[in-house]
C-alpha positions in Angstrom: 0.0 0.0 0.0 1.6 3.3 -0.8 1.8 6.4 1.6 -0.2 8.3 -0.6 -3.1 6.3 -0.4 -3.2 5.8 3.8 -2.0 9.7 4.0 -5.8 10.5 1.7 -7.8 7.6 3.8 -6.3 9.5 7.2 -7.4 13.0 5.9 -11.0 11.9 4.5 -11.2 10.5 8.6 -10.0 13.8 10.1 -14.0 15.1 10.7 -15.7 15.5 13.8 -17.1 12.5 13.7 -14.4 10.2 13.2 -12.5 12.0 15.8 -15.7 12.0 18.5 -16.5 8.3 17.6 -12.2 7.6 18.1 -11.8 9.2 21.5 -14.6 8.3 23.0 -14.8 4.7 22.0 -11.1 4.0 23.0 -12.0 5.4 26.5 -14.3 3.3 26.7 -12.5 0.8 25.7 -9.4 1.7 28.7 -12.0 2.1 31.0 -13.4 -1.9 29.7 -9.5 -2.6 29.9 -9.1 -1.2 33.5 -11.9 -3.3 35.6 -10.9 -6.7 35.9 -13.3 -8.9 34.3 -14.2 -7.2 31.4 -12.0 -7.9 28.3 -11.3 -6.7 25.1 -13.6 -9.2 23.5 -16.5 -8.1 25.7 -15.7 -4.8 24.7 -15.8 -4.9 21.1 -19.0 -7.3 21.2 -21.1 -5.0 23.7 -20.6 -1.9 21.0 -21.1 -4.1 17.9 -24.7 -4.8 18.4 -24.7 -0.4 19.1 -23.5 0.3 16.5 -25.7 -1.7 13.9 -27.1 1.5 12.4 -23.7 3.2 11.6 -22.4 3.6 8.7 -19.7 0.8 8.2 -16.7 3.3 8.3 -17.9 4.9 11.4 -18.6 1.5 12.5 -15.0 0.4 12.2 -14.2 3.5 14.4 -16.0 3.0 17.0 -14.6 -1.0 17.6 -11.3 -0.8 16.4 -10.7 2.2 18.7 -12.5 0.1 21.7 -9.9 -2.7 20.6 -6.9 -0.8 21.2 -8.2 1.0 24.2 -9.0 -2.0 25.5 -5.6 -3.9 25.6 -4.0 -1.1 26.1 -6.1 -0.1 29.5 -5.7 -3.7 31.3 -1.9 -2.2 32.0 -3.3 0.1 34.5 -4.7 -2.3 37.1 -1.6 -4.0 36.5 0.6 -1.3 37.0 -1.5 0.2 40.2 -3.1 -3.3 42.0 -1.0 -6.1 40.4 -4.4 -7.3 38.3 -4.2 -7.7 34.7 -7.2 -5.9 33.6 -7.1 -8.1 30.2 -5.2 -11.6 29.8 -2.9 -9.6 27.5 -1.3 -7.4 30.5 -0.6 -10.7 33.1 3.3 -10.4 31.6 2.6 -6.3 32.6 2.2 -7.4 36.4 5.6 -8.8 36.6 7.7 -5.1 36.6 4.7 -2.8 36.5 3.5 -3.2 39.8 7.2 -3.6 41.7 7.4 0.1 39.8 4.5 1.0 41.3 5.6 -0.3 44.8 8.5 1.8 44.5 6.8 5.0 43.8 7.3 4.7 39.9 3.4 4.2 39.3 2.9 7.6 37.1 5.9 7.0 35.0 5.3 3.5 34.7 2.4 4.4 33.3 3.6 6.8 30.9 5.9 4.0 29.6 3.3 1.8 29.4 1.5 4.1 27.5 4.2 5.2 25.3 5.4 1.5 24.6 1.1 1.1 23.6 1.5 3.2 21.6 4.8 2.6 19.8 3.6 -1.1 19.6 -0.3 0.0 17.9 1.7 2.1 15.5 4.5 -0.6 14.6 1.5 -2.9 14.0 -0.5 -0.3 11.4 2.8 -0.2 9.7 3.0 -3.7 9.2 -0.5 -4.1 8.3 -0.2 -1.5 5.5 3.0 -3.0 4.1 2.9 -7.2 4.8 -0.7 -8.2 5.1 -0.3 -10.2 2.1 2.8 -11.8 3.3 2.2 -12.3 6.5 -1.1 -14.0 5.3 0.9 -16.8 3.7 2.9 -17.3 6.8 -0.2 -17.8 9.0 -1.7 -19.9 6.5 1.2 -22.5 6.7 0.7 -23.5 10.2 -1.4 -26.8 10.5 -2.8 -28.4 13.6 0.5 -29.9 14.6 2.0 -26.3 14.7 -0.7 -25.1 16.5 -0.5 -28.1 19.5 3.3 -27.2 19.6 2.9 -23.5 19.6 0.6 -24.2 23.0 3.3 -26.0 25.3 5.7 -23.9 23.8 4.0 -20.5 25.2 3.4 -22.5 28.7 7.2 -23.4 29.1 8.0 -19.7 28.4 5.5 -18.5 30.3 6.3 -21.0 33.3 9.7 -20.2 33.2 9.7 -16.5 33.2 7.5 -16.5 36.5 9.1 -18.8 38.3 12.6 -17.6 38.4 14.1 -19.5 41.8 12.4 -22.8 40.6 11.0 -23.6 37.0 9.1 -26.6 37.7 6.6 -25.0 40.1 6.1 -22.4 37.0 5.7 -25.8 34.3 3.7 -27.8 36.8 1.1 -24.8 37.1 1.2 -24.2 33.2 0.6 -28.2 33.1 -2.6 -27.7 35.3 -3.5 -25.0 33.6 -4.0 -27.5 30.5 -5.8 -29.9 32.4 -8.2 -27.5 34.6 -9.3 -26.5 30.4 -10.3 -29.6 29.7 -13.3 -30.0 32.0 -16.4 -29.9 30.1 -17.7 -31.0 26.5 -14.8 -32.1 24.0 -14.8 -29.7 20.5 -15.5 -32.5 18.8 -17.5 -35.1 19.6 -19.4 -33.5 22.3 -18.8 -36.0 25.3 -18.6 -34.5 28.8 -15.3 -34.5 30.6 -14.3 -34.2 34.3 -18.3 -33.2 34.7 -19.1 -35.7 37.5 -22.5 -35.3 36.7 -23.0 -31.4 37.6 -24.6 -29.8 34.8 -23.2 -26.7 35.3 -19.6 -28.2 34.2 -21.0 -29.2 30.9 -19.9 -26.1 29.5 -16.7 -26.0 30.9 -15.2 -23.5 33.6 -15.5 -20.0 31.9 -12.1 -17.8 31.8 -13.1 -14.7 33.2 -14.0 -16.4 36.8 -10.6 -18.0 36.6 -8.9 -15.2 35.5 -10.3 -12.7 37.7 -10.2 -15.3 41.0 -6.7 -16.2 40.5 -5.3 -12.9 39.7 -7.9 -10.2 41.5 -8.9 -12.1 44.6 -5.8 -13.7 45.4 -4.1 -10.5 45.4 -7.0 -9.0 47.5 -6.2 -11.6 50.4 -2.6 -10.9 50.0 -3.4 -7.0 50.4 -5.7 -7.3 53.3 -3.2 -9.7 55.4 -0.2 -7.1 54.8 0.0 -4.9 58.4 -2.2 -1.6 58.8 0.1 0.3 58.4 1.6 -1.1 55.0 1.2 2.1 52.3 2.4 2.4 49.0 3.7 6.7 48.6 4.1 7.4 45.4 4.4 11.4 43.6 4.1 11.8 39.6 7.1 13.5 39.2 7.4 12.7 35.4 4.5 11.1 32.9 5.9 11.4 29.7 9.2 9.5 29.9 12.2 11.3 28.2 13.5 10.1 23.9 16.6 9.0 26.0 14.7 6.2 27.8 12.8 5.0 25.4 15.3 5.3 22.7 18.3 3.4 25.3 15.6 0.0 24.7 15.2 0.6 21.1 16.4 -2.9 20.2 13.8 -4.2 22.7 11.2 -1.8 20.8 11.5 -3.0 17.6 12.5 -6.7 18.6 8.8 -6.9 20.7 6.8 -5.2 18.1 7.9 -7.8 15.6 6.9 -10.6 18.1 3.5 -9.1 18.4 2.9 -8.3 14.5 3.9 -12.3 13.9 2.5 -13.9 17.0 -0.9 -11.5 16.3 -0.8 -13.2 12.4 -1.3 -16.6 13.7 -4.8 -17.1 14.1 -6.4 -18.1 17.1 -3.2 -17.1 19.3 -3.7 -13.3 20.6 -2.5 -10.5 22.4 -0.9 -12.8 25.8 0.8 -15.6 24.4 2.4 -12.3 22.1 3.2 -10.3 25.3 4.8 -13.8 27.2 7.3 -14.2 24.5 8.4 -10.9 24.1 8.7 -10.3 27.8 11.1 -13.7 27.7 12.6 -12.5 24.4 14.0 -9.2 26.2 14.9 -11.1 29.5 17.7 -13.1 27.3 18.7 -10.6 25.2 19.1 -7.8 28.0 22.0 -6.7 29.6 20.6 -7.1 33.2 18.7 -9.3 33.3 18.5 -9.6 37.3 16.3 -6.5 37.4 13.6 -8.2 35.5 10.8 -8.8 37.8 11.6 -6.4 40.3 10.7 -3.3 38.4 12.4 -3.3 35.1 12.0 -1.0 32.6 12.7 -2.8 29.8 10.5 -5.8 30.6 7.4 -3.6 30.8 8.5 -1.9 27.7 8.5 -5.2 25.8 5.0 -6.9 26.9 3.2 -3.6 26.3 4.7 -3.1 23.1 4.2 -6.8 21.5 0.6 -7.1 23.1 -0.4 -3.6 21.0 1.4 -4.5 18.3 -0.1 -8.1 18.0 -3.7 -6.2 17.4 -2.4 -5.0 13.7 -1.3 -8.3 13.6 -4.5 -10.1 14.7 -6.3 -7.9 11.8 -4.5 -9.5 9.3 -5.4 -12.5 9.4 -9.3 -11.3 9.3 -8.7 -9.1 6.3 -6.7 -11.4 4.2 -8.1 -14.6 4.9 -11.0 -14.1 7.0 -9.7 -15.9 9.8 -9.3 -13.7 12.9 -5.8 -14.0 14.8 -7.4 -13.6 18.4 -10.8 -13.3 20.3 -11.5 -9.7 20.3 -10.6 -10.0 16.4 -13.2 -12.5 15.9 -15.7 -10.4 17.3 -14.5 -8.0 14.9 -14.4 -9.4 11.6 -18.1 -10.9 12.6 -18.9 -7.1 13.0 -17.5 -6.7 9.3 -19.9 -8.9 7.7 -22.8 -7.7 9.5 -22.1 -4.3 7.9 -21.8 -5.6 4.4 -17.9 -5.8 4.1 -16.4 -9.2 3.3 -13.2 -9.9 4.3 -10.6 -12.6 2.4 -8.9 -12.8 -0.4 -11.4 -11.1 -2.8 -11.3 -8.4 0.0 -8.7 -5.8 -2.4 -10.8 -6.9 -5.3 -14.3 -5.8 -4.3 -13.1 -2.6 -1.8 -9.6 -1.8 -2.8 -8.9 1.1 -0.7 -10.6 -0.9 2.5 -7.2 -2.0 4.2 -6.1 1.6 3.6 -9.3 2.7 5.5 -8.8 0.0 8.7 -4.7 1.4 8.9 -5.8 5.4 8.9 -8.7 3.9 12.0 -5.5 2.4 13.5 -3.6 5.7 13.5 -6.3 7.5 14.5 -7.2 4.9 17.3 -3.5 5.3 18.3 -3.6 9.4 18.6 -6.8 9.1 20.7 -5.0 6.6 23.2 -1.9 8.0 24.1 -3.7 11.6 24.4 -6.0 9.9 26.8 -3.4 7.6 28.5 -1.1 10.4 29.3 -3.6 12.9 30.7 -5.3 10.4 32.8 -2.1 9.6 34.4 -2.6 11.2 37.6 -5.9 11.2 38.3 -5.4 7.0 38.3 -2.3 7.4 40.4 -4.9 8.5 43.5 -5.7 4.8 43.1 -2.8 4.4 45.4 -3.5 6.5 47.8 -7.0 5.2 48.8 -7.1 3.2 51.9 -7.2 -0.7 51.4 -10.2 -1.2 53.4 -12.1 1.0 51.0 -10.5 0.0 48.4 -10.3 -3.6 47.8 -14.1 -4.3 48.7 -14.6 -1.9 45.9 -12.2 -4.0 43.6 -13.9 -7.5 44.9 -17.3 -6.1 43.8 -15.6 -5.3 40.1 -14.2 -8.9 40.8 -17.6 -10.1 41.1 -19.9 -8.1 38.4 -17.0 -9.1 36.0 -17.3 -13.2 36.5 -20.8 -12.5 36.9 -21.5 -10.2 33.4 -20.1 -12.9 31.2 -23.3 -15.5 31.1 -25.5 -14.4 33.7 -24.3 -17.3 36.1 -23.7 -17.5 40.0 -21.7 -20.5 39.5 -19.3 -18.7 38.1 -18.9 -16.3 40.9 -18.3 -19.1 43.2 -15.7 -20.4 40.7 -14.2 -17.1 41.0 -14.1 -17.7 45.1 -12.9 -21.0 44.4 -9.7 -20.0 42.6 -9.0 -17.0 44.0 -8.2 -19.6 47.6 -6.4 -21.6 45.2 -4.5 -18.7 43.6 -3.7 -17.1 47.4 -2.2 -20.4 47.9 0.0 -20.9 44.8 1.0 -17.4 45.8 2.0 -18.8 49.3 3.9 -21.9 47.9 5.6 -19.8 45.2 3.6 -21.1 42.7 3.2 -18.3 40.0 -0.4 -18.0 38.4 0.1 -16.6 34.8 1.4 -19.9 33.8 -1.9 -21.5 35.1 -4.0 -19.3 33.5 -2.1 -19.3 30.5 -2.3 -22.8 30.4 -6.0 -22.4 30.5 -6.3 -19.9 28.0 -4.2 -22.2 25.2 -5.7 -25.6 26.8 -8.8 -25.7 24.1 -6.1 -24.6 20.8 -3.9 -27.4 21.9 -6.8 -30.2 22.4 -8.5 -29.0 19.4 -5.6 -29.2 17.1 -4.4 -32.5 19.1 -7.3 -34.3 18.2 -8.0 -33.0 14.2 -4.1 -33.8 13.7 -4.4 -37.5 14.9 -7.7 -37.4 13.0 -5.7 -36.2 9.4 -3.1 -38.5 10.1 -5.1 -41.7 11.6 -2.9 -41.6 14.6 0.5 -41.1 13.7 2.2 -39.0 15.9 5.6 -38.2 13.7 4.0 -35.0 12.0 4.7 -33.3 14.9 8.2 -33.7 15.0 8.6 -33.6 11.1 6.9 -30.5 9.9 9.7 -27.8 9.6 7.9 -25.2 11.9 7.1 -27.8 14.3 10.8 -28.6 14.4 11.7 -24.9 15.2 9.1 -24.9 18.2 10.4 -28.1 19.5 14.1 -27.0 19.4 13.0 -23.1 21.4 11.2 -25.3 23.8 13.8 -27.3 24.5 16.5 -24.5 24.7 14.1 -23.1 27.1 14.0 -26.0 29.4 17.8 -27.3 29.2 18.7 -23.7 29.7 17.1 -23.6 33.4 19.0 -26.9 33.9 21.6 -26.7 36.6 23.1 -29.9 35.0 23.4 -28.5 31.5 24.7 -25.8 32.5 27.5 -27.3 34.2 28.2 -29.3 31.4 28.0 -26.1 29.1 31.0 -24.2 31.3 33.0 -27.8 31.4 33.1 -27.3 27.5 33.9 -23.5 27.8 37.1 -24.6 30.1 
């Protein structure tokens, strides 16, 4: 696409009501982002019934802006309470909130939103210039690559969060997995680990174990801290200086590349992107010790790759009709109800449409970090309330959020249910991103388990033949020798 064409699709959006539809559906969409419980994916479906009357342009406005908003606003409950608002900001938790601890919460914030929106605007770029090749990449992974791709994000995830011991991270990630499987297989139907209750049938919904583990876990560890345990913290600076953000420019580019690829595999999303670019940067960075303790270049790279893995996510959905994460299915099922039809005939019948989604991007980017960075300290006050106001206010969120998905009290006393087990894990030193992780990528990898042995009538050696397969087999690998005290010995015996 030339610069010409996005530079006349941007001006034609420059009216009043582009730019009132932008703003205010992306702070929607931060404030969607912010209270744990509600996702992106809600987000973008609760505005796509609303806005079945627009016209499709204004349409695309309105969701794509309450997309980016969205991811973009779970960073602040991660940043300010240690909750990822979203499952794309659990890897923003690690070094978000230790900044916060420390009295770094405003400018953790502005880096957060900063790296947003470097990552939203690295992925427009690439969705301009490589949607049809990053198309054809996406379209070569097969159920076998999809399986692998699954333990290969729960290794990385497992071992980032568990830094003293591994296994405790891999054996959460492993029941993760399992806890997903509990309800009616994808393909033939049969119950699983139901035990009769009819309210298993369905399976254990994600926000209920998402918000328990994370949000009510972290509200008994608040409330047992001692009464006089305060987090001080003064915005001295917002915007964070070229210097900073330039000194992590490797990390930058290196996380916005993970997102745009990671976002162009369908069915992966926004925190399997943010996991691997948060690993990515702990290898490659020159201190690597500081990484969960408040580092600035581990926040920089999940909250860059998880932004940049929405222009990434789209596309999949405009070039093949297949959408690369939740909140982009909901999406590209929006785009057909207003008449625009997505896939490879997509440049064919609307030619200048992909140039019209990439000027939304940029102007869904503009609307977010003006909105990110004057809300800064306003959010900041978040601190300062007392805990005993406080977290009955955030336990209440907790519970509207499990409760607004499908209208179910069973899921608010699944929410109770692993929010004990997640105190606990936190207790043992058992990290729970790798569980919930796990959870999230549990369906992918069963689905694509079962429809591989199904192609191949049971023979396994596909998934150790198929050249991509290979590749994800070898990082996982590296990733688990590498945490080896054994290999690691035997690596400095060869050195000498």
């Amino acid at each position: 696409m030339s610069i010409s064409v996005l530079f006349s699709e941007f001006l034609e959006l420059m009216n009043p009501t582009s730019i009132f539809n932008a703003f205010w559906a992306t702070g929607f969409g931060i404030i969607v982002g912010m209270l744990p419980g509600l996702t992106a994916t809600m987000g973008v479906a609760l505005l796509t019934g609303l806005t079945f009357r627009f016209m499709p342009e204004q349409a695309m406005v309105v969701l794509i802006s309450t997309y980016v908003g969205s991811i973009y606003g779970g960073s602040r409950s991660a940043i300010l309470l240690n909750i990822p608002g979203t499952p794309a900001n659990a890897a923003t938790c690690i070094d978000g909130n230790p900044l916060a601890r420390r009295g770094e919460a405003g400018y953790a914030i502005g880096l957060a939103t900063t790296s947003s929106g470097i990552g939203t605007f690295f992925g427009l770029v690439c969705l301009a210039v490589f949607s049809p090749l990053l198309g054809k990449i996406a379209l070569q992974f097969g159920s076998w690559e999809f399986f692998v791709l699954s333990i290969f994000g729960i290794v990385i995830c497992g071992n980032l969060t568990a830094p003293k011991d591994p296994l405790k991270g891999w054996i959460a990630g492993i029941a993760g997995l399992l806890l997903s499987q509990v309800g009616q297989d994808p393909i033939q139907a049969l119950p699983r680990f139901t035990f009769g209750q009819l309210q298993l049938m369905g399976g254990l919904s994600l926000i209920p174990v998402l918000v328990g583990a994370y949000g009510v876990g972290e509200i008994i560890e608040v409330m047992q801290r001692p009464r006089d345990y305060t987090v001080r913290t003064k915005v001295r600076q917002v915007i964070p200086p070229l210097r900073d953000l330039f000194r992590y420019w490797k990390t930058i580019i290196r996380s916005g590349i993970i997102g745009v690829l990671v976002g162009a595999i369908p069915g992966v999303g926004e925190d399997t992107a943010s996991w691997i670019a948060y690993d990515t940067a702990k290898r490659f960075s020159d201190h690597p010790e500081e990484f969960g303790k408040g580092s600035h270049e581990g926040l920089i790279a999940a909250e860059t790759a998880n932004n940049a893995c929405i222009g990434g996510a789209v596309i999949p959905v405009l070039t093949l009709a297949v959408p690369g994460s939740a909140p982009a299915a909901v999406l590209l099922a929006a785009m057909w109800l207003h008449g625009i039809r997505p896939g490879p005939l997509l440049p064919i019948e609307q030619p200048f449409f992909i140039g019209t989604v990439t000027a939304i991007f940029l102007l869904s980017t503009i609307a977010m970090t003006v909105l990110g960075l004057s809300l800064v300290r306003p959010l900041v006050k978040v601190l300062q309330v007392p805990r005993m106001i406080l977290m009955p206010v955030v336990f209440t969120l907790c519970c509207v959020g499990s409760f607004a998905v499908s209208g179910r009290l069973f899921d608010v006393y699944l929410m109770f249910l692993f929010g004990i087990l997640g105190y606990f894990m936190r207790r043992n030193d058992f990290p729970a991103a790798p569980m919930v992780l796990g959870f999230i990528l549990g369906p992918m990898a069963d689905d694509n388990f079962r429809r591989a042995m199904i192609i191949t009538g049971g023979d396994l050696s596909p998934f150790f033949t198929r050249p991509i397969s290979i590749i994800l087999w070898l990082l996982t690998f590296a990733v688990v020798l590498g945490r080896s005290t054994l290999f690691r010995k035997m690596l400095r015996s060869l050195k000498k």
